[in-house]
C-alpha positions as CSV (number, residue, x, y, z in Angstrom):
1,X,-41.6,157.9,-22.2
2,X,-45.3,156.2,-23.2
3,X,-47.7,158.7,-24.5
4,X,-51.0,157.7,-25.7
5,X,-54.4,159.4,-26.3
6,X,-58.1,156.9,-25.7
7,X,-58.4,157.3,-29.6
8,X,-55.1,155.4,-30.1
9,X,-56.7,152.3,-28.5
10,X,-60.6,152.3,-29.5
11,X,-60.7,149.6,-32.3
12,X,-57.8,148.2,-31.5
13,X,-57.0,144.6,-29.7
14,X,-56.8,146.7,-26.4
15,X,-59.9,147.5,-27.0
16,X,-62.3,145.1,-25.1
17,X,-65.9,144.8,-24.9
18,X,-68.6,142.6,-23.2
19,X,-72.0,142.2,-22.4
20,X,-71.3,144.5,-19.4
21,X,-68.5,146.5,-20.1
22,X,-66.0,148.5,-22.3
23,X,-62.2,148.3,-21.4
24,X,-59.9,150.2,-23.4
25,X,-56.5,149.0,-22.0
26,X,-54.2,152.0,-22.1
27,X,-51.6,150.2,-20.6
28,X,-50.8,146.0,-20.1
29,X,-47.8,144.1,-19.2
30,X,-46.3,144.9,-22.4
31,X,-45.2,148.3,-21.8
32,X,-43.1,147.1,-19.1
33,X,-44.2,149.6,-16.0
34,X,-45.3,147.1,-13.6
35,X,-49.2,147.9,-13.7
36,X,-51.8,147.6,-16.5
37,X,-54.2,150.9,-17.0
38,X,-57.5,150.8,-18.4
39,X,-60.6,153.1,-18.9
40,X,-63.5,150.8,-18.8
41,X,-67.4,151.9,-18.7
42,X,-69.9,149.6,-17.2
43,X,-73.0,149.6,-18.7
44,X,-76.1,151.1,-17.2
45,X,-78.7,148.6,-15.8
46,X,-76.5,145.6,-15.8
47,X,-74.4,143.6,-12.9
48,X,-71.0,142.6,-13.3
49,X,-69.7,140.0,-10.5
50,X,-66.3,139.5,-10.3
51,X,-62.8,138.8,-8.7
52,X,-59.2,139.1,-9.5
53,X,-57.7,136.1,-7.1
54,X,-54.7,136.9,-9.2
55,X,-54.2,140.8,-9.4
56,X,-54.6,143.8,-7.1
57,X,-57.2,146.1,-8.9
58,X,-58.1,150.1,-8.2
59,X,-60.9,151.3,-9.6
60,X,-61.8,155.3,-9.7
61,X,-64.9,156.5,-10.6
62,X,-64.7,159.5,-13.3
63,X,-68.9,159.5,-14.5
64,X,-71.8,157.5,-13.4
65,X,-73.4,156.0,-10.5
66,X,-73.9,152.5,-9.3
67,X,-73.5,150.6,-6.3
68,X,-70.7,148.3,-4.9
69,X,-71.3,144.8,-3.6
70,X,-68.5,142.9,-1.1
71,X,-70.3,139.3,-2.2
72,X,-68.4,138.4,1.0
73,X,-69.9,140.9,4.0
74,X,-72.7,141.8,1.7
75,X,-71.0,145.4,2.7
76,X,-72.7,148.0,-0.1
77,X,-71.0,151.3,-1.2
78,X,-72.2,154.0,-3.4
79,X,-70.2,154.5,-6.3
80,X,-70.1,158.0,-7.9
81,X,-67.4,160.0,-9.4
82,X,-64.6,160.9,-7.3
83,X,-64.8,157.2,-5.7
84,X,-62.0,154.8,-5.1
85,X,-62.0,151.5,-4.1
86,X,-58.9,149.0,-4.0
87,X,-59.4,145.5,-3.9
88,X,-56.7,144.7,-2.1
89,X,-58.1,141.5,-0.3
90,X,-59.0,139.9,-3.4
91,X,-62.9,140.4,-2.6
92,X,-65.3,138.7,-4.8
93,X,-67.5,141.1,-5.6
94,X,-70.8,143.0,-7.8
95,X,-70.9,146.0,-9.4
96,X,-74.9,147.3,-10.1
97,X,-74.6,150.3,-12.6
98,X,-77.6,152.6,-12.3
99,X,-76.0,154.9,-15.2
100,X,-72.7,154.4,-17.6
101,X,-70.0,154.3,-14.8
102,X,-66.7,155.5,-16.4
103,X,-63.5,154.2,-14.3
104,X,-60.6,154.4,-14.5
105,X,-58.5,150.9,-13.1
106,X,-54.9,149.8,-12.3
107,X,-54.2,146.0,-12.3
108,X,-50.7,144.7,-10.1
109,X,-49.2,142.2,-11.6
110,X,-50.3,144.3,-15.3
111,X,-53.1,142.3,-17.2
112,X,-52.0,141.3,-20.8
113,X,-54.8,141.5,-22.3
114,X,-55.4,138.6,-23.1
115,X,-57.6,137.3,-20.2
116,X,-60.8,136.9,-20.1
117,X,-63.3,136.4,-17.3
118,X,-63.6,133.0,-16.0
119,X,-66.6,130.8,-14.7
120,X,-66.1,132.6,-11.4
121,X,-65.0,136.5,-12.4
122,X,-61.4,135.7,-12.2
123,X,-58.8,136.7,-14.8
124,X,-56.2,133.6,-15.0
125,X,-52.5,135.2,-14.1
126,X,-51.2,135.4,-17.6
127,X,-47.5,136.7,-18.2
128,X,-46.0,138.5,-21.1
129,X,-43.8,135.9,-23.7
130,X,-40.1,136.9,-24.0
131,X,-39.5,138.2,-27.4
């Protein structure tokens, strides 16, 4: 049994931040359950484009709104608590945060956390090292 609280990752290594975003990474490959959990807050007034060619990704919106972009169909969706979207085709793809938006997001395969954005959004398909 895992049992964590948010205040047992901020200001740790799982504890991310960029110029965008907050990611505190509740979960990663290491605790062997076959996802990665993370809350992550994107900042209001910024953009973040991205897209996981290497992982499935659930987001659920908790707080916030802001506005999803498929860069793709140039489809739009309101995002506001109680929304869920599932990248399941690997979409590239923009998120425009009016306000904070607090998610909460599920990676398959689990992130490490080590990976870090690339040129184009992507987090490289990184695995854990046998110990």
């Amino acid at each position: 049994m895992i049992v964590k609280t948010l205040n047992d990752v901020i200001g740790t290594e799982a504890d991310v931040e960029a110029r965008t975003w907050r990611s505190r990474r509740l979960l990663l490959a290491r605790d062997g359950v076959g996802f990665s959990l993370h809350d992550t807050v994107l900042y209001a007034g910024t953009s973040t484009s991205m897209w996981y060619a290497n992982h499935v990704e659930a987001v659920y919106c908790i707080d916030g709104r802001g506005e999803l972009v498929n860069d793709e169909t140039g489809e739009r969706f309101a995002i506001e608590p109680g929304t869920l979207y599932v990248l399941d085709g690997h979409e590239h793809h923009t998120l425009h945060a009016h306000t904070d938006v607090r998610t909460v997001c599920v990676f398959n395969p689990p992130v490490t956390g080590r990976e870090v954005h690339d040129e184009n959004g992507a987090y490289p398909l990184l695995v854990e090292e046998d110990t």
